[in-house]
Structure formats: structure tokens, C-alpha cells
N, C-alpha and C positions, 0 to 999 in steps of 0.2 A: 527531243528526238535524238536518236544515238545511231549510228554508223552500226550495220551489222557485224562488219569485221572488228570493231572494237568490243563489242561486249564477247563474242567470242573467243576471247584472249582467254588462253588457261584450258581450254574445252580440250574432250580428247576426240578427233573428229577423224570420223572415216572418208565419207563422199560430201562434197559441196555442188550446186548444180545452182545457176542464175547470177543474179545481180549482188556481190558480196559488200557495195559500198550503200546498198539502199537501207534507208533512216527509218528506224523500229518507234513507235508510237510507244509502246508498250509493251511487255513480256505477259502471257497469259497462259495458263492452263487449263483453264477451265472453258470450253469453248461455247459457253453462254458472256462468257464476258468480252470475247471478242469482238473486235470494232475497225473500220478501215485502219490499216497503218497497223496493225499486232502482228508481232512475232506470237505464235501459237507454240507451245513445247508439249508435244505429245509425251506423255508419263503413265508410262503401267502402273495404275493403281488395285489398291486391295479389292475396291469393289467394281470399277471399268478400269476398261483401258482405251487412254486418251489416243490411242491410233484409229481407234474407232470413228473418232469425232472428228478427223483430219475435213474429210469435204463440207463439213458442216463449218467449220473455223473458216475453209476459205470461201464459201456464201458468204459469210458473214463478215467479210473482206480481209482477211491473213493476209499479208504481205508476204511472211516467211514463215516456213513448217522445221522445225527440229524434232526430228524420230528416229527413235531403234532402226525398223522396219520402214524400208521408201515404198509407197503404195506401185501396184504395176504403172499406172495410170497419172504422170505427171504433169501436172497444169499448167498452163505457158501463165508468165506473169509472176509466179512464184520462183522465190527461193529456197530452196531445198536444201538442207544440212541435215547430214546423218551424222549421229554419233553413236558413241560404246553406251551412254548410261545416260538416258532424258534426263532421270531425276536428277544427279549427280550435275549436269550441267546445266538444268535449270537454275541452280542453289547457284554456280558458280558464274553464270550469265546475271544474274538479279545483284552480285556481289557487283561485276563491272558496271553492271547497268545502273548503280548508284556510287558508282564513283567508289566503291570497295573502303565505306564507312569505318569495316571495321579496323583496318590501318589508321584511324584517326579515333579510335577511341579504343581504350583498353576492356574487353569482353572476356569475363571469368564466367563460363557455362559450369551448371552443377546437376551431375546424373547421380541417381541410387534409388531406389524402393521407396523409402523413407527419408522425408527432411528436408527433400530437394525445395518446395515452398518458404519452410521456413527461414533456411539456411540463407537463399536469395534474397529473401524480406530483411532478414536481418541484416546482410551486408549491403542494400538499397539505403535504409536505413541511417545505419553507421556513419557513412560515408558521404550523406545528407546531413547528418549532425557535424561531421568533421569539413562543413563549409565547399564539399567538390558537386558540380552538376554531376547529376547518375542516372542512368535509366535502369527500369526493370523489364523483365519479359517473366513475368511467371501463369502458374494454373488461377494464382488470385484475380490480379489485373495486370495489365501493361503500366507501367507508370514514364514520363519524360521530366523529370524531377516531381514536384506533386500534382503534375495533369496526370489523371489514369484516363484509360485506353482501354474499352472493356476486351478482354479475352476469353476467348475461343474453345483454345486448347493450351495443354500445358506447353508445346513450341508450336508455334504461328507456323503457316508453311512459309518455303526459303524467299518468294518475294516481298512479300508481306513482311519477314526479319529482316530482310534488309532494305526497306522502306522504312521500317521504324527503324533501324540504327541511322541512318542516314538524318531523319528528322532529327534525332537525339542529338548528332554529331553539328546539324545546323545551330540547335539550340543551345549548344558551348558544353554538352558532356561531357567528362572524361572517363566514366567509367559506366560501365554496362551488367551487370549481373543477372543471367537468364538460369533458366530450369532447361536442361535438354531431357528430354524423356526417351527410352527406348525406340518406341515408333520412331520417333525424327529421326532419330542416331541412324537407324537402317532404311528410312524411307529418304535419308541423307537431305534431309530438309536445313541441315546446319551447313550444309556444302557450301565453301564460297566463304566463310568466318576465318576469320585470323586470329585464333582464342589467346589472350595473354596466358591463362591459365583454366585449369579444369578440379574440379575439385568430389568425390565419390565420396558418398553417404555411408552407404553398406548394400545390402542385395538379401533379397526374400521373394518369397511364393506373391506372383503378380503377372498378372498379363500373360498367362501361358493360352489364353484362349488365341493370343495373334505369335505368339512366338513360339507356340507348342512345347518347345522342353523348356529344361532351366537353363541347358546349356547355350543355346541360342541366346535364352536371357540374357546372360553373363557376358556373351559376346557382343551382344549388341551395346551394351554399359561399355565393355573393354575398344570398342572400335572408334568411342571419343577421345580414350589415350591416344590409341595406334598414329591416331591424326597429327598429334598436337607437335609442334617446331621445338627445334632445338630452344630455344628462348623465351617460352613459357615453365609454368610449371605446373607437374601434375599434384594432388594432395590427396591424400587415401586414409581410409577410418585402420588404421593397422588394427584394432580390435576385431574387425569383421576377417577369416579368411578367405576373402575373395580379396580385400584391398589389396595385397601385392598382386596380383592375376592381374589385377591393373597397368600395374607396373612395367609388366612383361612387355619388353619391345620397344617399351615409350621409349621419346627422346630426348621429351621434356626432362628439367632438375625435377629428381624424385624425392618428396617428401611423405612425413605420417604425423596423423594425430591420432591419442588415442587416450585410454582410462586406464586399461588393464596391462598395458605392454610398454615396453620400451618403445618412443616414438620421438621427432622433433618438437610437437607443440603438445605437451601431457597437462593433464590434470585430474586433480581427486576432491570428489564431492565431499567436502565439511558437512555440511547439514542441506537438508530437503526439504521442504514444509509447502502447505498448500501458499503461502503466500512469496515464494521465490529458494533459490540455490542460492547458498555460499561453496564458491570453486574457489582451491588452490589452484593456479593455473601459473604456471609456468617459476612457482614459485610465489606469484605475488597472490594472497587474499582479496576475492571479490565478489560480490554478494550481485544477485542479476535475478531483473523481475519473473525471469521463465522458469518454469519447474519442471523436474525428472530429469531424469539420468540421459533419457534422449537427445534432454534441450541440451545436456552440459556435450555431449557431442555434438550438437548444430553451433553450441555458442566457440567450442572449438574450433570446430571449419573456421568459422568466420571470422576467428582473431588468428588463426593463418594464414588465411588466404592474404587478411589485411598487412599483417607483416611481410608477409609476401612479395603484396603489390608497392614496398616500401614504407606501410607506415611506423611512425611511432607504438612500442608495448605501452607505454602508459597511456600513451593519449586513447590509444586505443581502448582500452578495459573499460576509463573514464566514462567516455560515449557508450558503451557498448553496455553498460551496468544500467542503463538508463531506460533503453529500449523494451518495448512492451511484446514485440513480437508479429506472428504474421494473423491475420483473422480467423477465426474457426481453425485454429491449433491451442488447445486447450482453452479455449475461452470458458470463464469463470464467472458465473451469473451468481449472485448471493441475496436471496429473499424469503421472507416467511421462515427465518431460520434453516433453510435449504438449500446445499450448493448444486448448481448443475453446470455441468462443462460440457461441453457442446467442441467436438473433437473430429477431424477429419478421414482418422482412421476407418480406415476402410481394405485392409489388408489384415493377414494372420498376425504377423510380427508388430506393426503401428498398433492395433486393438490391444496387444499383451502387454506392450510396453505401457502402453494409455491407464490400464489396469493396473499393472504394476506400479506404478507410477501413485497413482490414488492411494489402493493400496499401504504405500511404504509411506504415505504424510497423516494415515488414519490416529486418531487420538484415542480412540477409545470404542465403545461399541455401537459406532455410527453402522450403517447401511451403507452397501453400495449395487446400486440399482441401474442396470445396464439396458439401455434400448440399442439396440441394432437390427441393422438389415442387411442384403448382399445385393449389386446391382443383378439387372436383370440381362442376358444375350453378352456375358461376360463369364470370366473363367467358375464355373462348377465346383472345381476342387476343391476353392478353399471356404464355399458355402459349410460343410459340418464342421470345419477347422475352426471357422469363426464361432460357431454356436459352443463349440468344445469348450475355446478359451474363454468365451462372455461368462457362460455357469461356472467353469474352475476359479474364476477370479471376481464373479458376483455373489450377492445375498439373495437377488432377484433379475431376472432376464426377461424382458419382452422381443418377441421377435416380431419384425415389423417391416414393411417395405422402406427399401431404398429409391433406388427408380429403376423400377420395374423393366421401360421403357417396353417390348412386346411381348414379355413375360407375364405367364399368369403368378401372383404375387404369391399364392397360395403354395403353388407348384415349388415358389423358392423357398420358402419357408419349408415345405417338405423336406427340400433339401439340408438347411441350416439343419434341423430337426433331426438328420442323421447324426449330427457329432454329440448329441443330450442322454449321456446314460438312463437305462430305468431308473435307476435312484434318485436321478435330477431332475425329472420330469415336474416335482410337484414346485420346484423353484423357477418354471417358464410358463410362459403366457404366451399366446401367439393374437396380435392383434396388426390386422394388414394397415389397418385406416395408421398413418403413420401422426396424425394429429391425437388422434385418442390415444395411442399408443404412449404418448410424450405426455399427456393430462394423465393416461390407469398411473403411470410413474410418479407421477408428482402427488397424487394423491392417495398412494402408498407409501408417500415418503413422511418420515418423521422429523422433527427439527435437529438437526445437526447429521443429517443423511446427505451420501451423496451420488447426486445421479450423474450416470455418464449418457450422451448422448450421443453416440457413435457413426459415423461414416460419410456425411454429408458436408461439415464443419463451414466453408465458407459459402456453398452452394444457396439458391436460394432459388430453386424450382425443384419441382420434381418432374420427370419425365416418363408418362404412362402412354403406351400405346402412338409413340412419335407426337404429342403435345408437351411443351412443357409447361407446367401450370407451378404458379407463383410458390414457395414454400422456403423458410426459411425458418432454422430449427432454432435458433436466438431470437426471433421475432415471438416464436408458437410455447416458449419455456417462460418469457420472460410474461406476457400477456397470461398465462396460466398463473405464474408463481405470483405476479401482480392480484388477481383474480381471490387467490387463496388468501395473500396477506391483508384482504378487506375484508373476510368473514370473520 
């Protein structure tokens, strides 16, 4: 139990009404999980607004309400705190409410388009190999050294972050490596973190169905710098030009990685092959089990960040050479003479680069044979973008459901369908059943082909009609390619 007046340390607070020393059970937003003794924090959400639910919280026994808006009608017994921004003080109530973890453990958050999974996996990782307790928060799973934690979303909301940093900080963490995603960054769900550092992917066509333009996009990625203290540090892809846009205003030490440009932590790809990079990095030669040009940017972040946070270049590379990666980001199935990679991409720029990437390790006149889909009641636009790039950089495209979710499957695939020249027509196949889809592939495929299996990567449902039902695209390749190599 915690003092009202203590977790509201830091709040930006208009009106206060009642008892400011009475003892909070618990923080709640959701006012189905309200229970005698909860602070309730009403929060305008995308789809209600938790003002709504205020008399329902205090049936349901609210001790205390924090809200934008004070209802006419105030209830004797309750406490009453208004403030500028629920969301915003929810994040930073849930910080004090657990004792403000993140002062006890060092939390490097990682936004951009592309990478952010990988990028955190691998420095979770690292830093597991180089003997330090570390937690994760990513889109895979939550990890507290190697307990995972199934997750959600790609950022937990702000009580729940700091409930798990807190467990993490019990458990003897020192370091924390999360994914902050756009949504959070502006539904301010990271509100209340003490980030040691921040570190930017790059930026592409994504989530304009909740953010409507790209500029908003851009802002909302830039509003994790604008945060960050004097005494951290920011890290930006200088190859992409949005990464200084980043930059702009921070306070943090500004640094850059990059391929193509003058930057603090550079390197250039020696050789590509479907079985790992050799990077010159920073000068020293080092061969690392993840492939394409992407990874040699993810493997960058992450031997910044690490110097960053103080470590050793050599020890670091050492470990970091060793590392296999995050799950369903290029994963590489090899049977029946057939590769399939099974790839999370699910955006314009992740599918080209994924392509590219194959592509530039082909030997000879393999195939490469592309399944994709586009989610369903998500951004539109880049449904023909995707189908454009699967045919420019395939031999063969199936188009096939992702998850749907209240989408007719068809209707999207119509979509996809817009970006497929006449002339490429006779190189697609449109098949919705997204299991068939993944067997017409493998049974058009020839030995030393390779198939990409695109958008889903470490998911393992699909989600039609608000069910999700079991599916896992490494599970449905691998029981096929099996299947083949017994006939």
C-alpha cells in the first residue's frame, strides 16, 4: 500500500479534493480490474474514454479517481485529483508506485520501423553472454534473464513496464533493453522511465492508419529523443535521413552509426552469404551468424549502444559474433534440398530489404518464391507497395492472408493485387487458406530454391474475425518440407 501523496510526486496537477494521505492498493485503468482500495486513472483512449467508466470504478470500490475532466457530481469518500494528462501521469504514478525501478537499472529503449525486435534481442543477448543480469521488453517476449514473460504488445502499457522493471531490478538486473513503439511513444505509456539511452533504427511507410501522415510518424519516433536527460545517449542510423531529425533538440550525447556516411561506430560489409556477414567494423574483421545489410545495421546499434553503456570493443565483437539472433527474423529452415526463411517483414521497406537481401547471397539460378500477406483493419497503402516489391524481387508470389483479423481476406488481396503489373500477373497466385499457400510454395519449389515466407515471423496465431487460432509459419514449412523429404 502507498500513500497518495507519494506516488503523485512529479504529476502535473490542477485541482486535488479529499484525503491526500489515503493508501492506494493499486493503480488501475482499466475499470474492470478495479477492486476496494484502487486508484482508478481515467485515460482517453483510442477506442473509450476511461472518463466514462469513472462511477463504475467507484462501485467497484475506487478509493481515488485521477482525470482530465472532474465529473459535475462528486462523491463523498473519494479522492479527487485532476490533472493536465491521465496518460502522462499514469506512466509517471506507476514509476513512483514501484519505487522508480528505472533509477536502478540502466534502460536503453529502441524506436524505428525496422529492427527495433532484433536490435533489443541482440543486445538482451550480449549482455547475457558477457555474465550481466538483463531484462527484455520486446514484440517477441518479455524476458527477466532467461524467464520469458509472454507479451502483448510491442511496449506493455506504463504499469505493467514498471512492474516488470521493478521485478527485474528485485531479481539483480542491470540492464534493461526494451522496443518502444510509436503508439507508446505518443500514448506516453513509457512516461515515468529514466532511459540511460535511446537508440533509432531508421523510419518508413507504417502505422499511418493510427498516425495518419508520416509526419506525425516521424514525430512521434522524435518525441523519445526530445525526452531523454542530459546523461544518457541518443544513437541514430546517420544512413537513414530522418536520423538527425532525431537529433534535433535532444540533450542527450549525440551519436551515429552507419554503412554509407561518415558516422562514430561505421562499418562495411566484406562478404554476405546465406550462412552469415563478415563486417569490417570499426576497423576490426568480424564474421557474425546474421545475414544482410539490415542485420549489419542492427549488429551496429548494438556494438554502440554496448560501448556506450561502457563496454569493451573486443569483448564485445567476441560475444556478439556468436549470437544467433531474434526468432522469425530471418529464420532459415533447410530440407529437401530447399531453403525457406520465415521473416517478419511486414512493411514496404523490411519485405525489400528481406528480398534484397536473398537476392544478393543467390549462387546461381535458384528461385525465389515469395508468400505474403497484409494485415487486415491496418494501413491500406502499403497493401499494392507490398505486392509491387514481392513480384519485382520474386521468380514467384503467392498472395495469401496475414491476419485478416475483420477483414474479408479476399477484399485484401484485391488490394495487394493493385501494385501487380499486367505483365506480372502470370508470376502470382492468390491463395487466402494461408497453409496451402505455404505447401502450392514448397511444391513449386525446386532443390536449391528459395522461399521467403513473409510478415508473420515469430507470431504463431492468426487472427480472423477477433479469434485467434493457433498458426505458426516455422511449424506449417518445416512439417511440409519434412513431408516432401520422405517421398
Amino acid at each position: 500500500m502507498k500513500v497518495l501523496k507519494d506516488i503523485l510526486y512529479k504529476v502535473s496537477l490542477l485541482t486535488t479534493q479529499g484525503d491526500m494521505e489515503v493508501k492506494v492498493k493499486d493503480l488501475v485503468f482499466d475499470s474492470r480490474k478495479v477492486s476496494k482500495g484502487s486508484a482508478f486513472v481515467a485515460v482517453l483512449g483510442t477506442q473509450v474514454d476511461g472518463h466514462d467508466f469513472i462511477p463504475t470504478a467507484i462501485e467497484k470500490g475506487a478509493r481515488v479517481v485521477v482525470c482530465e475532466k472532474l465529473p459535475q457530481d462528486l462523491s463523498e469518500g473519494v479522492t479527487w485529483v485532476q490533472v493536465t494528462d491521465s496518460a502522462k501521469a499514469l506512466g509517471i504514478m506507476a514509476s513512483n508506485y514501484y519505487d522508480n525501478p528505472s533509477l536502478q537499472i540502466k534502460v536503453v529503449a529502441v524506436t524505428g520501423t525496422n529492427g527495433k525486435t532484433t536490435t533489443v534481442t541482440l543486445l538482451h543477448q550480449l549482455f547475457m553472454a558477457m555474465g550481466y543480469s538483463t531484462g527484455l521488453l520486446s514484440t517477441v517476449e518479455n524476458k527477466i534473464n532467461e524467464e520469458v514473460i509472454p507479451a502483448t504488445h510491442t511496449t506493455p502499457d506504463a504499469v505493467s513496464i514498471q512492474a516488470l522493471l521493478r521485478q527485474m531490478v528485485d531479481a539483480g538486473c542491470t540492464h534493461c533493453f526494451m522496443e518502444a513503439s510509436s503508439h507508446a511513444i505518443v500514448q506516453e505509456r513509457i512516461a515515468g522511465l529514466q532511459l540511460a539511452g535511446a537508440i533509432f533504427t531508421n523510419i518508413s511507410h507504417d502505422h499511418l492508419d493510427y498516425h495518419k501522415t508520416f509526419d506525425e510518424y516521424i514525430k512521434a519516433k522524435k518525441k523519445l529523443f526530445d525526452d531523454l536527460q542530459k546523461d544518457a545517449f541518443a544513437l541514430v542510423n546517420g544512413d537513414d535521413k530522418r536520423g538527425l531529425v532525431m537529433l534535433q533538440n535532444c540533450k542527450a550525447t549525440h551519436q551515429t552509426y552507419a554503412l554509407k556516411s561518415a558516422a562514430d561506430f561505421k562499418a562495411k560489409i566484406i562478404s554476405n552469404t546465406i550462412e552469415g556477414l563478415e563486417l569490417d567494423l570499426n576497423g576490426k574483421q568480424v564474421w557474425f551468424r546474421l545475414i544482410g545489410a539490415f542485420n549489419a545495421y542492427n549488429l551496429l546499434a548494438v556494438f554502440g549502444a554496448a560501448v556506450l553503456l561502457g563496454e569493451d570493443e573486443e569483448e564485445v565483437l567476441q560475444h556478439l559474433s556468436a549470437i544467433p539472433g531474434a526468432k522469425g527474423r530471418f529464420d532459415r529452415i533447410s530440407k529437401a534440398g530447399i531453403t525457406a526463411i520465415v521473416d517478419y517483414a511486414h512493411t514496404p521497406d523490411a519485405l525489400e530489404n528481406v528480398l534484397k537481401t536473398i537476392n544478393g547471397v543467390r549462387t546461381g539460378g535458384e528461385q525465389v518464391i515469395t508468400v505474403v500477406g497484409c494485415g487486415g483493419n491496418r494501413d491500406k497503402a502499403k497493401r499494392p507497395v507490398m505486392a509491387k516489391i514481392a513480384v519485382q524481387e520474386s521468380d514467384k508470389v503467392i498472395l495469401t492472408s496475414d491476419n485478416p483479423r475483420f477483414e474479408d481476406p479476399e477484399a485484401i488481396l484485391d488490394d495487394m493485387q493493385q501494385g501487380v503489373g499486367p505483365s506480372d500477373l502470370r508470376k502470382v497466385l492468390r491463395i487466402v487458406d494461408r497453409k496451402e499457400a505455404i505447401r502450392t510454395a514448397c511444391m513449386l519449389s525446386q532443390k536449391g530454391d528459395i522461399i521467403l515466407i513473409a510478415g508473420k515471423g515469430h507470431e504463431d496465431y492468426q487472427e480472423i474475425q477477433g479469434v485467434k487460432h493457433h498458426f505458426d509459419d516455422a511449424e506449417v514449412v518445416n512439417e511440409i518440407l519434412d513431408q516432401l523429404s520422405q517421398n
